[in-house]
DOSE-149279 format. One record per residue (C-alpha): residue in three letters; x, y, z. Coordinates in steps of 0.1 Angstrom, whole numbers, plus 5000, padded with zeros to 4 digits. Layout:
<marfis>
ALAXYZ
...
</marfis>
This chain:
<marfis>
UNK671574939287
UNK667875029278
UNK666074869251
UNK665075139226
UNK661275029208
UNK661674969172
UNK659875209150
UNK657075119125
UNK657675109090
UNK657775449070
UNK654575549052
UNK654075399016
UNK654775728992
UNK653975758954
UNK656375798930
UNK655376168927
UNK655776178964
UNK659276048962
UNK660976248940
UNK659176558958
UNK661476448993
UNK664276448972
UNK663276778957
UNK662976938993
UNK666176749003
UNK667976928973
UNK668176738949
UNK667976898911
UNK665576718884
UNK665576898846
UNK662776648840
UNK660676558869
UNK658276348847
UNK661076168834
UNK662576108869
UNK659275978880
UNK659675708853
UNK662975578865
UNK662275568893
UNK658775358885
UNK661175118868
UNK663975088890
UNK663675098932
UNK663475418948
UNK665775228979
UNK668175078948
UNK668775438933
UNK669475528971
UNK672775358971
UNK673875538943
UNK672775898957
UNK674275828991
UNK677675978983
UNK676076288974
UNK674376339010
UNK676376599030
UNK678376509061
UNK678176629095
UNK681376759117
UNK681176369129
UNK681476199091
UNK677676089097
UNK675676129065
UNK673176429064
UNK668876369047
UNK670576669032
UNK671776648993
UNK675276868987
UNK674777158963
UNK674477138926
UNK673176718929
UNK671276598900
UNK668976298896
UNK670776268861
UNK674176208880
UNK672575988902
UNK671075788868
UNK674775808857
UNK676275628882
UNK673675378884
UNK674475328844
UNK677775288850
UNK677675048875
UNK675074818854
UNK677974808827
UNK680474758856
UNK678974448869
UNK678174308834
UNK682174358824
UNK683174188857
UNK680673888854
UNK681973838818
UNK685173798831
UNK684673618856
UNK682773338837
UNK686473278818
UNK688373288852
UNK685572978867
UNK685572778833
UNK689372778833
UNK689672708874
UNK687472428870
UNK689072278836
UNK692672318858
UNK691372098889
UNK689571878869
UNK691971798850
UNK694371728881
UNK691971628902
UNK691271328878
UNK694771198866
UNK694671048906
UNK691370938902
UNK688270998879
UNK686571008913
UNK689371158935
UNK686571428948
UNK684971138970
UNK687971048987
UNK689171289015
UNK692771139017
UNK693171308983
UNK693371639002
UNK695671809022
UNK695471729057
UNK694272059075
UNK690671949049
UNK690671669071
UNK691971789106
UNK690272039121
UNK686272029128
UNK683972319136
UNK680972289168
UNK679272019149
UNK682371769143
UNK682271889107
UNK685771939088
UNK686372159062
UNK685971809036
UNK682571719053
UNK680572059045
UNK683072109008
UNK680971729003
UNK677471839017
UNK677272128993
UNK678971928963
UNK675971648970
UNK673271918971
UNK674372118939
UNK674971778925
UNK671671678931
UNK670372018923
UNK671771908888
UNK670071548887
UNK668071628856
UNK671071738837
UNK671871468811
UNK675571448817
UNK674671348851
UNK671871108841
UNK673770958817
UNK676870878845
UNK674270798873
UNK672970578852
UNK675670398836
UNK678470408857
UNK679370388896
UNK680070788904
UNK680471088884
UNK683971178880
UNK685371508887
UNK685171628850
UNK681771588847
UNK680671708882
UNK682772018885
UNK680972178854
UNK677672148881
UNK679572368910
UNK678972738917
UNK681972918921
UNK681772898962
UNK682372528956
UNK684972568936
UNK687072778953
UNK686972578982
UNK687672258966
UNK691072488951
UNK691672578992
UNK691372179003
UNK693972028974
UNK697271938986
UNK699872208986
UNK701772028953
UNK698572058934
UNK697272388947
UNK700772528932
UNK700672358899
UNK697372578894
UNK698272908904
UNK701872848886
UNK699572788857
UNK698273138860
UNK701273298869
UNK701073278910
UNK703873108923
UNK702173118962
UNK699072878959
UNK697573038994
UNK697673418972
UNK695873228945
UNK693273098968
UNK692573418987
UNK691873558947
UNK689473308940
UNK687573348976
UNK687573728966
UNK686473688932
UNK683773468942
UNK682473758966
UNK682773958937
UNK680573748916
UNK677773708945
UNK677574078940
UNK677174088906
UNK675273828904
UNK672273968933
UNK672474298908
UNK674374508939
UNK676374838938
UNK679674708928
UNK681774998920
UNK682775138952
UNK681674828979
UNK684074769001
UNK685774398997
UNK685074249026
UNK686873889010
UNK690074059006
UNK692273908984
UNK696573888997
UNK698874128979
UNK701373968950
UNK704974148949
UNK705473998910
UNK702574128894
UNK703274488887
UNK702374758910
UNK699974538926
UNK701274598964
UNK700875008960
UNK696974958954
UNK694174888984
UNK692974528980
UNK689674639002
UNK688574838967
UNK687474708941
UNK689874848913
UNK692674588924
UNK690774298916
UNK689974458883
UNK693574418882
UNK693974058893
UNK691073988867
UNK693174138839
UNK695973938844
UNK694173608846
UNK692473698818
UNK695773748799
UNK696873418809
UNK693373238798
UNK693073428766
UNK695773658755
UNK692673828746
UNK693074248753
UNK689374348740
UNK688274308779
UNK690774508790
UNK690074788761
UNK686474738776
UNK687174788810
UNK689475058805
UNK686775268780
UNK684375228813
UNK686575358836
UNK687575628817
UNK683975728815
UNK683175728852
UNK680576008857
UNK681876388859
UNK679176538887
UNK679476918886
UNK679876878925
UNK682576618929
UNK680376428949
UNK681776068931
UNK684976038916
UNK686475678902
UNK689275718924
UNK686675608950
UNK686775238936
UNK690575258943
UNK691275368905
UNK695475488897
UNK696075628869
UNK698375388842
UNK697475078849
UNK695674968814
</marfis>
């Protein structure tokens, strides 16, 4: 095995500069001066995730400098648009799906105990059983996060008010001060007869399918969250496959358009509320038309008929 040495940094290149390699790689601009713009406001390396479908391939699959004919910056800008309004439709939702998690364990959580959070006995034995290299379980690092996002939260005046007055904060107050992450893992460490009560709540009847959703979801918001590509990353948190919710099974849970799927139903359950799913739908149904075929929205895992 020989060690190959790393090579040094590519040379810094103007704007100008950059759209002039993507000129001589093929790429098409109707306004170069334009172009130069965009791509002073938005990151030459960020529009490059969005242009990468429309490099050609070699016999191998590999991905060519090379654009394919007829690729326009303007397609590339399309996409990119697209995906903006993508991420800001998903976050949306997902703010509904956390509020409503969190008001569901809560509220569980805390007819045992206002402080039944603390307590490790209140959750199911495999939170407690198994420890990793340092002699952690799964309770002990759920607890070392909840302290730090807790304390993170120490100037919040719920929590000065119940640090000051009383001996804990119970769960209903504290849960509100939990990202997502947390939350999903405090779901995964209840006891089976409450993790089932949830996702029966939401239409799941198997609590582990529920908890793989909200593991999935959570990856989901990371990326929307850090601005990433969203609409055709792979999922590496897949989510498990639910036979009752309609044609569920058929689609590919490593794409993104299934959980657009979970999302809806959730959301149906939460709210009743269709104007996200209108939303959604309108989006998809403009997903850019490149004169190449270089993108398509079947990509994200898209079927026809399902909104």
């Amino acid at each position: 095995m020989t060690n190959n040495p790393l090579k040094p940094c590519k040379p810094w290149k103007s704007y100008q500069q950059q759209i002039q390699l993507l000129e001589s790689r093929g790429m098409c601009f109707e306004d170069k001066k334009s172009a130069e713009h965009i791509i002073s406001q938005i990151n030459y390396y960020r529009l490059s995730g969005y242009w990468y479908p429309f490099r050609q391939t070699d016999n191998a699959g590999q991905r060519q400098d090379k654009f394919i004919r007829d690729t326009n910056f303007q397609d590339v800008l399309n996409l990119y648009n697209f995906d903006k309004h993508l991420r800001l439709l998903v976050l949306q939702a997902l703010e509904s799906i956390e509020m409503s998690v969190r008001t569901q364990i809560a509220h569980l959580m805390g007819r045992t105990s206002p402080i039944a959070h603390l307590d490790q006995k209140n959750f199911d034995k495999s939170f407690n059983q198994y420890k990793d290299k340092k002699g952690k379980t799964s309770y002990d690092r759920w607890k070392e996060k909840f302290d730090q996002q807790i304390e993170r939260a120490k100037k919040n005046p719920a929590i000065i008010h119940h640090a000051t007055n009383y001996q804990a904060i119970p769960i209903w107050v504290a849960i509100d001060h939990l990202d997502f992450g947390a939350v999903s893992v405090l779901y995964t460490g209840l006891p089976n007869k409450q993790r089932t009560v949830i996702a029966q709540s939401y239409q799941v009847r198997n609590a582990d399918v529920f908890a793989s959703w909200l593991r999935s979801l959570n990856y989901i918001r990371n990326i929307c969250a850090h601005h990433s590509r969203l609409w055709n990353v792979n999922i590496d948190v897949i989510g498990k496959k639910d036979h009752q919710i309609k044609g569920l099974n058929n689609l590919d849970n490593k794409r993104l358009f299934f959980y657009l799927i979970v999302i809806d139903h959730l959301l149906n359950i939460i709210s009743k509320d269709t104007f996200w799913r209108e939303n959604i739908k309108d989006l998809l149904l403009s997903f850019p038309k490149p004169k190449n075929n270089a993108v398509k929205v079947e990509n994200m895992g898209f079927i026809q008929g399902f909104f």
